[in-house]
C-alpha positions, 0 to 999 in steps of 0.5 A: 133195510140194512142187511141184518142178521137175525137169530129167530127160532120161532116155527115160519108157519106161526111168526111169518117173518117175510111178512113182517120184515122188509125186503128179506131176501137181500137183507136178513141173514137167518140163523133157525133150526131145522124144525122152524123151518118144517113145512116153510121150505118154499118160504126159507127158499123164497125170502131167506135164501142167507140161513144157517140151519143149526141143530142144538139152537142154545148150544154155544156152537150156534154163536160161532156159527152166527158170527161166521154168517154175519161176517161173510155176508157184512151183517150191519145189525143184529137182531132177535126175537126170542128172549133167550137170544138178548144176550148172545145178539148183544154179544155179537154186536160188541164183537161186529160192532155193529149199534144196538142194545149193549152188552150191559144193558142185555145182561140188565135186563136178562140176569135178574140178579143184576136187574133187582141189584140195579132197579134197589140202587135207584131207589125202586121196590123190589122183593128181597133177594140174593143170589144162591151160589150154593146151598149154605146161601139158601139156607142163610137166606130162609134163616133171615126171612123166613118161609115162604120163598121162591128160587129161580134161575136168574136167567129164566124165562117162563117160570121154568125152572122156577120153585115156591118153597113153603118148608124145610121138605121143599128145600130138601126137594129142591137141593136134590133136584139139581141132577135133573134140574134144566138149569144146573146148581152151579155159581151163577145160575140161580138166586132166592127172593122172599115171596111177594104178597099182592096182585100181579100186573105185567106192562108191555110196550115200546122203550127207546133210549131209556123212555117208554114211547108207549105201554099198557097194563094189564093184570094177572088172573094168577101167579106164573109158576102156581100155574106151572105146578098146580096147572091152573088156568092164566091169563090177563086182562088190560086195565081200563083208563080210569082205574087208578092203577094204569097210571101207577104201573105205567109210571113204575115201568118208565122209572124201571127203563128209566134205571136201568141201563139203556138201548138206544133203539126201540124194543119192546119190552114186558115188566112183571110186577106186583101191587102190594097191599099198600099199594106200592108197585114191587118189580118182578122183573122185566124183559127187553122183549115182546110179551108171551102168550097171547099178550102182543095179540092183545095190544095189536087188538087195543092199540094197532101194533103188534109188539113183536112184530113192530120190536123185530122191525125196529131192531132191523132198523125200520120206523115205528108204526106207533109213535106216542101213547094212546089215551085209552085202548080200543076196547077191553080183551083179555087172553086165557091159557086153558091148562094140560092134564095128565093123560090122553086129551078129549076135547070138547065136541062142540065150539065154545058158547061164551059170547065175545070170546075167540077160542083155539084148541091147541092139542090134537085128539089123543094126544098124551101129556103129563101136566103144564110144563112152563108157564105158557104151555096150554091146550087151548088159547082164548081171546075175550072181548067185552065192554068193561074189564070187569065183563071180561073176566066174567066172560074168562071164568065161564070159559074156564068152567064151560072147559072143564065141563067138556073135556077129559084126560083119560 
């Protein structure tokens, strides 16, 4: 294994990377937080005795820190394994030059301004969008379009930070936000598109060199940021083979690798679109990175890879586990997010009785929240599993009502 230096800031305890990676401790040059790193310090010791501990991960400090490791220990790759690290690991590789995902193409796939701008170019269907320099920009664009509208930070992940505008008040509530707003309202930063009407897919699989080696569709049981400001449930289930869609997705998700600009080595990569009532595939957007939630814990139980692993791998110049596109996966699953309340969690007394589901509270008793914060933030993650798709999603919805019978927020 080539000696790499890897930006991760995902806890040791959840995402073992010395399991995952070969030879750690002579190859992986790591640069993680204090608080990844909690409770794994044998594990740092053992398998990451090359690290720089940083205090503020996203502050650009960390950057300059990452090449000052990568060069004193002659790092010949660089990796990543969190989505708001494409960038600043393509970055340091054009400064190393070191092989990998370029600049261009990192930046294509981060800042959707420039992945909608470039996707429309190849005669691909987007919604329509424009950036939002300021708020005359916005304003220009409801004029033309009209309500419904949704802004977003153009290199968000998450639904952070993302806002459905439905009348001139939201646009106040929005405009006024700024201050407290995560991502500022300065030039640059955000971009408005009109709102798409349709049922929301996301494929997720392996890409190389401007191709799909493999991918699978699954569909939505809802949209990310109605769940980020209603605190609905999510989740997703995988198509089955014969259900006309999986061949319309898979082939929309290969013409957007396709058009956009290319990495030479594989990545995973996670592609967020809707099918309208035409039947059209319109892109969301697309990330050259493994899926969130419990999305590559699915594909690992249907295909036997687990994309964030084997897109981490592969970064760190390792062969693919999977090298060709299954017919069909190994049997039908879907994933669900159980939403935060607002005040002291109560949760259920006994475990959950819906046959052929997998059920983890995530919060301690007691704990106090106010609501879904991003589009991932959940109380308890399920895993469903069943014969058809259509048993799995009866199986989520008497999760979802067995939840909300037996727990509280008090």
């Amino acid at each position: 294994m080539p000696r790499v230096l890897l930006y991760s800031r995902q806890p040791l305890t959840s995402r073992p990377l010395q399991e995952w990676l070969d030879e750690t401790a002579d190859s992986v040059v790591l640069i993680t937080t204090p608080k990844a790193v909690a409770e794994a310090e044998e594990i740092l010791a053992a398998h990451f005795p090359r690290h720089r501990l940083v205090e503020d991960y996203h502050s650009w400090a960390t950057e300059q820190a990452a090449e000052e490791a990568a060069r004193e220990h002659g790092a010949e790759l660089v990796a990543s394994t969190s989505e708001s690290d494409v960038l600043r690991a393509a970055r340091l590789r054009a400064r190393l030059g070191a092989p990998g995902q370029s600049v261009e193409s990192a930046t294509a796939y981060r800042d959707k301004l420039v992945m909608k701008r470039t996707a429309r170019a190849a005669g691909l269907r987007v919604p329509s969008f424009a950036a939002v320099e300021g708020p005359m920009d916005l304003l220009d664009f409801i004029d033309a379009e009209g309500f419904p509208v949704v802004v977003k930070p153009r290199t968000g992940a998450a639904a952070r930070g993302v806002s459905i505008l439905r009348s001139p008040a939201d646009v106040t509530a929005f405009l006024e936000g700024g201050r407290e707003s995560a991502v500022s309202h300065v030039p640059g930063q955000w971009m408005v598109e009109g709102f798409a009407r349709g049922d929301l897919f996301h494929v997720d699989g392996i890409m190389r060199d401007g191709r799909i080696i493999h991918a699978w569709p699954c569909e939505y049981t809802g949209g990310l940021a109605e769940r980020v400001a209603d605190g609905a449930p999510l989740g997703s289930v995988l198509l089955e083979r014969d259900d006309a869609r999986t061949e319309v997705l898979r082939q929309f998700a290969a013409d957007v690798v396709a058009a956009l600009p290319t990495a030479p080595d594989p990545l995973a990569f996670h592609l967020e679109a809707w099918i309208d009532p035409d039947g059209e595939p319109v892109l969301c957007e697309i990330a050259s990175r493994a899926g969130g939630a419990l999305i590559a814990e699915v594909y690992e139980r249907a295909f036997g890879v687990q994309l964030a692993k084997e897109g981490l791998r592969a970064q760190c110049g390792s062969d693919l586990t999977l090298d060709h596109q299954p017919a069909a996966p190994a049997g039908l699953l879907g994933w669900l997010l159980l939403p935060i309340g607002h005040g002291t969690f109560v949760p259920p007394a006994e475990s959950c009785p819906v046959p052929g589901v997998e059920l983890e509270v995530k919060l301690a008793a007691g704990t106090r929240r106010d609501g879904v914060e991003h589009a991932t933030d959940a109380a308890a993650e399920a895993l469903v599993h069943a014969e058809t798709a259509g048993e799995v999603r009866k199986r989520m919805a008497e999760v979802t009502n067995w939840w909300h019978a037996n727990t509280a927020w008090q």
